[in-house]
N, C-alpha and C positions, 0 to 999 in steps of 0.2 A: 515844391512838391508837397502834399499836403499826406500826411501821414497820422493814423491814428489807432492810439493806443489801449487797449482794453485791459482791464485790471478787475480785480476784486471776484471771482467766481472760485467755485471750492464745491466741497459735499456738503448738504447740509441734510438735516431728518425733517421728512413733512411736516409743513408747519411752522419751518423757520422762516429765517429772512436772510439777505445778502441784497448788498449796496454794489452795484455796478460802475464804474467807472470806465469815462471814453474821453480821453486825454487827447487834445488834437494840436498839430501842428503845421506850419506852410499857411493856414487859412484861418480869418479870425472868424471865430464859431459866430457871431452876434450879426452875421449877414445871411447866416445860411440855417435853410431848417434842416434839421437834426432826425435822426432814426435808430430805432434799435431793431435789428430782426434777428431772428433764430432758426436753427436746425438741427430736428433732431437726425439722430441715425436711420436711414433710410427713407428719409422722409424730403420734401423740399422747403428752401429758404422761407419762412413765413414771416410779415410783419407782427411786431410785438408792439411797438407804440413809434409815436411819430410827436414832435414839438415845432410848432412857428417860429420864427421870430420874436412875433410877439408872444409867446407863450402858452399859444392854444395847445392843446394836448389831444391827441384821441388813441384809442389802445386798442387792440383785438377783443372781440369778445370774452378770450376763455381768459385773458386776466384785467378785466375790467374790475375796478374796487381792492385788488391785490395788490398791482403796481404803479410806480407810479415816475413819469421820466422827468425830468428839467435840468437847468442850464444853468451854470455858472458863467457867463461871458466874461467876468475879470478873468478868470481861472483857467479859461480856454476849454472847460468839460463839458462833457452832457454825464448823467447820473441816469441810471435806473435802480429804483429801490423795488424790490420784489418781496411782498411779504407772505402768508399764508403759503407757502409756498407747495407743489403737488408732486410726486412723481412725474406727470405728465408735463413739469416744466423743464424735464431732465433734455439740454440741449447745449449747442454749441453759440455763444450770444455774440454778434457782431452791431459793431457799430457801421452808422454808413450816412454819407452827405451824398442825396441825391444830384444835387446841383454840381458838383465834383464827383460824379462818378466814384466816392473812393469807400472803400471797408477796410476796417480794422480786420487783425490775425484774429480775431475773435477770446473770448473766453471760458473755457465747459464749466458747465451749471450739471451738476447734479446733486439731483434729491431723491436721497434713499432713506431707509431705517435699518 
């Protein structure tokens, strides 16, 4: 059963940063491409960025040059590092393997001052 674990989300003030973490288990990350998406409140599921196999990356527009995803395959993680960070990144952040159908419990991200 493939299981995965989000870590590292908190308050921070526009402008910071926070490192995400997606700790996965049942499946080794290094076959499967990788996803991060989010939600804010009242709003629907949106992609934030997406990783290959091989490494290719591609992100949403509204945080292209701010975040950035990749993979530890010893480690079994995917990473997201989010930096300049906006009020409008204020959301709930789940991981997900498309290929396994499966999401993380997610982690809330908010950015206030």
């Amino acid at each position: 059963q493939v299981q995965l674990v989000e870590s590292g989300g908190g308050l921070v003030q526009p402008g910071g940063s926070l490192r995400l973490s997606c700790a996965a288990s049942g499946i080794s990350i290094r076959f499967y491409f990788m996803a991060w998406y989010r939600q804010a409140p009242g709003k629907q599921r949106e992609l934030v960025a997406q990783i290959t196999t091989t490494t290719s990356t591609t992100y949403a527009d509204s945080v292209k040059g701010r975040f950035t995803i990749s993979r530890d395959n010893a480690k079994n993680t995917v990473y997201l590092q989010m930096n300049n960070l906006k009020p409008e990144d204020t959301a709930v952040y789940y991981c997900y393997v498309p290929l396994a159908s499966s999401w993380g419990q997610g982690t809330q991200v908010t950015v206030s001052s």
